[in-house]
Rosetta silent file (secondary structure, phi, psi, omega in degrees, C-alpha in Angstrom):
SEQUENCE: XXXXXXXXXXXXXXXXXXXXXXXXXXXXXXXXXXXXXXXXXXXXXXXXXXXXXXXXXXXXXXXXXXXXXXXXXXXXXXXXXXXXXXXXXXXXXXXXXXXXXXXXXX
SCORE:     score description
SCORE:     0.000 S_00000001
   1 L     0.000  127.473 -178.127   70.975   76.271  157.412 S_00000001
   2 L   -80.325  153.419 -175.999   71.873   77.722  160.707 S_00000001
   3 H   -52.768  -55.902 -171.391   72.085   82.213  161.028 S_00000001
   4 H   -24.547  -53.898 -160.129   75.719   81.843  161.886 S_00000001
   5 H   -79.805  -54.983  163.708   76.487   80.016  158.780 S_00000001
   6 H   -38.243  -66.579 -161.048   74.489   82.032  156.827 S_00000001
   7 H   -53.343  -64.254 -178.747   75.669   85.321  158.038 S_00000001
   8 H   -34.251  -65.567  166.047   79.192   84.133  156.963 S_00000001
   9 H   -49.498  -48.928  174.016   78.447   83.269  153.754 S_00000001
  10 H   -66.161  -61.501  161.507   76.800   86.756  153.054 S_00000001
  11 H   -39.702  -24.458  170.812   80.124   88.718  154.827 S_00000001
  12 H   -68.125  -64.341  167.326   82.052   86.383  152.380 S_00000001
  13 H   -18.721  -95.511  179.430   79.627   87.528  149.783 S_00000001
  14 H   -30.544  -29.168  163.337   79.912   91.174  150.449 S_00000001
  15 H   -16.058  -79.702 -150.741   83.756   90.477  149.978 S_00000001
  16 H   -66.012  -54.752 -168.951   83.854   88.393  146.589 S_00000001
  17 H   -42.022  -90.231 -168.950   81.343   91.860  145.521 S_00000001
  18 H   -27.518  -47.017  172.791   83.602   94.335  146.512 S_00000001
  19 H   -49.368  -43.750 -158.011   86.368   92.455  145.003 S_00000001
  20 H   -90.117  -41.615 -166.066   84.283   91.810  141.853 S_00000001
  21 H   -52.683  -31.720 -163.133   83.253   95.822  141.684 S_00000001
  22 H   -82.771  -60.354  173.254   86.815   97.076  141.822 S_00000001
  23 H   -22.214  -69.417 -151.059   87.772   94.315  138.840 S_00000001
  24 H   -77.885  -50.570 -169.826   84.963   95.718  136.508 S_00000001
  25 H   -49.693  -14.067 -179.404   85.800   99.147  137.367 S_00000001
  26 L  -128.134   20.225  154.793   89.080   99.040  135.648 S_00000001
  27 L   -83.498  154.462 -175.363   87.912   96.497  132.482 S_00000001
  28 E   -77.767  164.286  149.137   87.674   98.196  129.458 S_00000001
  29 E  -156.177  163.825  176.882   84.878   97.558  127.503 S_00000001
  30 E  -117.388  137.180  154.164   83.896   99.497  123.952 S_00000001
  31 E  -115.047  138.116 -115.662   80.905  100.841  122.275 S_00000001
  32 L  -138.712  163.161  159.179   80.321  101.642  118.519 S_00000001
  33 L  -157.728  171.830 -179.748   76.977  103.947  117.347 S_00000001
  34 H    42.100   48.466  158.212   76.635  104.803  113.381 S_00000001
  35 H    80.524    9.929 -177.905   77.735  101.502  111.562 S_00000001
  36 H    79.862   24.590  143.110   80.972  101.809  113.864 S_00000001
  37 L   -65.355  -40.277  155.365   81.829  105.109  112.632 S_00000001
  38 L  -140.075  137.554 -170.055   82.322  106.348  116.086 S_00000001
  39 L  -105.450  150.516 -164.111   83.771  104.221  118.770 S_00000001
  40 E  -155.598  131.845  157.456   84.099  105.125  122.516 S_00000001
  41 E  -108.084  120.671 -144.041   86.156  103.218  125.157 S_00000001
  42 E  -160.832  155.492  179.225   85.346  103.299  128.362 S_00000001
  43 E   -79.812  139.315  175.091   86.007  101.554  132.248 S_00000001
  44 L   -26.338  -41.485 -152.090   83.612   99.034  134.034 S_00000001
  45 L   -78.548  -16.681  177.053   83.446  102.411  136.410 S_00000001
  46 L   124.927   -9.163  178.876   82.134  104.705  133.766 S_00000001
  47 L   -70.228  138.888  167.520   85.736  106.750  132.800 S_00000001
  48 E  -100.781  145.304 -163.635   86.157  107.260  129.202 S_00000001
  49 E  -121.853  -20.029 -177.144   89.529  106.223  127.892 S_00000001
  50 E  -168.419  159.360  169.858   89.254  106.947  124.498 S_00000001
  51 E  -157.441  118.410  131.094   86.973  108.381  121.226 S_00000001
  52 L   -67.539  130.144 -177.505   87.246  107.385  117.612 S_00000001
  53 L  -103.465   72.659  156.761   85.867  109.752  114.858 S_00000001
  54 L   -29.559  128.418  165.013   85.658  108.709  111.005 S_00000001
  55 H   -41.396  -30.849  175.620   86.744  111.974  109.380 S_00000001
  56 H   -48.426  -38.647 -162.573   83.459  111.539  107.463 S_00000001
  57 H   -69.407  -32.524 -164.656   81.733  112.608  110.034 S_00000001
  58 L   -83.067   69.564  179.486   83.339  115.625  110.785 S_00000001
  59 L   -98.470   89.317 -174.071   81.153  118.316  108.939 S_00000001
  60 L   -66.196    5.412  167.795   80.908  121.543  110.804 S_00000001
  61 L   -89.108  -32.570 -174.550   77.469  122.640  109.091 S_00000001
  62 L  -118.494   78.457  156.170   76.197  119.025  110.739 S_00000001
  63 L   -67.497  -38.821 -170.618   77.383  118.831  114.436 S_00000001
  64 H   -88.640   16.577  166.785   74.567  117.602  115.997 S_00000001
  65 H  -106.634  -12.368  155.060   74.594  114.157  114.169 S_00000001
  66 H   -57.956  -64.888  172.425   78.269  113.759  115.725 S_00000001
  67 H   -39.001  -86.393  172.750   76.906  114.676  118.972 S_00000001
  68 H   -14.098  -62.305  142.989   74.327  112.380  118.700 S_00000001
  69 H    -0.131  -89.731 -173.747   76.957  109.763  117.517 S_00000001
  70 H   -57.794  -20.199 -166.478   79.237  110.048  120.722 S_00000001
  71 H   -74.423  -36.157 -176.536   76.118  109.917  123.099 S_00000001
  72 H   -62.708  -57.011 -166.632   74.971  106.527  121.085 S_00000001
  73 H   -66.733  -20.941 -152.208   78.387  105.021  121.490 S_00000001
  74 H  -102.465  -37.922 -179.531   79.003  106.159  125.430 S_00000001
  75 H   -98.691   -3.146  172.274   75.847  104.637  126.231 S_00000001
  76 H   -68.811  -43.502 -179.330   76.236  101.271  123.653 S_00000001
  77 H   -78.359  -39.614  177.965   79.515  101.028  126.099 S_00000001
  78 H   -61.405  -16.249 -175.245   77.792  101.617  129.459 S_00000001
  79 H   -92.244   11.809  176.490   75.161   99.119  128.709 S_00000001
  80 H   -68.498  -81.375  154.201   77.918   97.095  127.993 S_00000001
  81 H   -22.584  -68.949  171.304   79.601   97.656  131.313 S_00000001
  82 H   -29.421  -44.021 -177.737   76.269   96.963  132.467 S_00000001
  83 H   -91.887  -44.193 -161.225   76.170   93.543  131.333 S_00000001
  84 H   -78.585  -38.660  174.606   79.645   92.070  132.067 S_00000001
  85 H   -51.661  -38.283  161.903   78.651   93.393  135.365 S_00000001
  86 H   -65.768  -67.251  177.663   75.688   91.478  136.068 S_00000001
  87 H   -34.320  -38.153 -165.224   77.115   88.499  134.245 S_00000001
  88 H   -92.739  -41.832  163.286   79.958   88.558  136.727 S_00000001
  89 H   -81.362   15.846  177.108   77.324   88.931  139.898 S_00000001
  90 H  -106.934  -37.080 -155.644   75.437   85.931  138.407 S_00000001
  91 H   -84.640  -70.944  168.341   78.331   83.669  138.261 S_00000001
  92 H    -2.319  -61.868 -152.240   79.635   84.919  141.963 S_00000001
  93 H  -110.462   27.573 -170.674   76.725   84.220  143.615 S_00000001
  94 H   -69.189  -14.341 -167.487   75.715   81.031  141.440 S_00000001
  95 L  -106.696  -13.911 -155.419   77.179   78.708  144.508 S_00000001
  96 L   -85.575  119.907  151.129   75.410   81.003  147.386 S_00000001
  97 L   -54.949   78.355  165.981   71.888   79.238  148.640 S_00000001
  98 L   -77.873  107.439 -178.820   69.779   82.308  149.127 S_00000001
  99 L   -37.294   88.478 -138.281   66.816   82.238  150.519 S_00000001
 100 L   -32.604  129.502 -153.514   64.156   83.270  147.536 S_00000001
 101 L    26.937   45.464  179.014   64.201   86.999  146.943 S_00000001
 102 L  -109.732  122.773 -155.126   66.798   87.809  149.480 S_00000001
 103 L  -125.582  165.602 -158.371   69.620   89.905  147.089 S_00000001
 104 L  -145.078  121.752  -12.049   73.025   90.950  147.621 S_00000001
 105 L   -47.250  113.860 -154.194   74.605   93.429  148.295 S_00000001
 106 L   -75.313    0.000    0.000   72.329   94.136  151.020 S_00000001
């Protein structure tokens, strides 16, 4: 493979990625913690769009197992995020010949 060609393909690259980053930044994706008693929605980019409470939960002598709660769901959705993200930068670059442990975005 000649540099030229190469080069191209990697500015093409850097493109599709950009292209691909701004998609996942505005998919939703959701994450549950405590049997799906509280639910958290949140954007590829990391915004939270929404939080479900069971009323059970809501006991003001026992706060900190709520707390606890929203942090397990916020991060059940970022790893989430996390994945469809990768998954999506797997497929992308599934056609691109790279030379072996040369990565992208550089």
């Amino acid at each position: 493979m000649n540099i030229a060609k190469m080069m191209k393909q990697a500015t093409q690259m850097q493109q599709k990625a950009a292209e691909m980053q701004a998609k996942i930044a505005q998919q939703e994706v959701s994450g549950q913690s405590g049997a799906g008693m509280v639910k958290v929605v949140m954007t590829g980019g990391g915004e939270m769009r929404q939080v479900k409470i069971d009323p059970s939960l809501v006991v003001p002598s026992d706060v900190e197992v709520l707390e606890d709660l929203i942090v397990a769901a916020c991060n059940d959705a970022r790893g989430k995020a996390e994945e469809a993200r990768n998954k999506a930068m797997q497929e992308m670059m599934g056609g691109l010949n790279l030379p072996p442990g040369m990565k992208l975005p550089f």
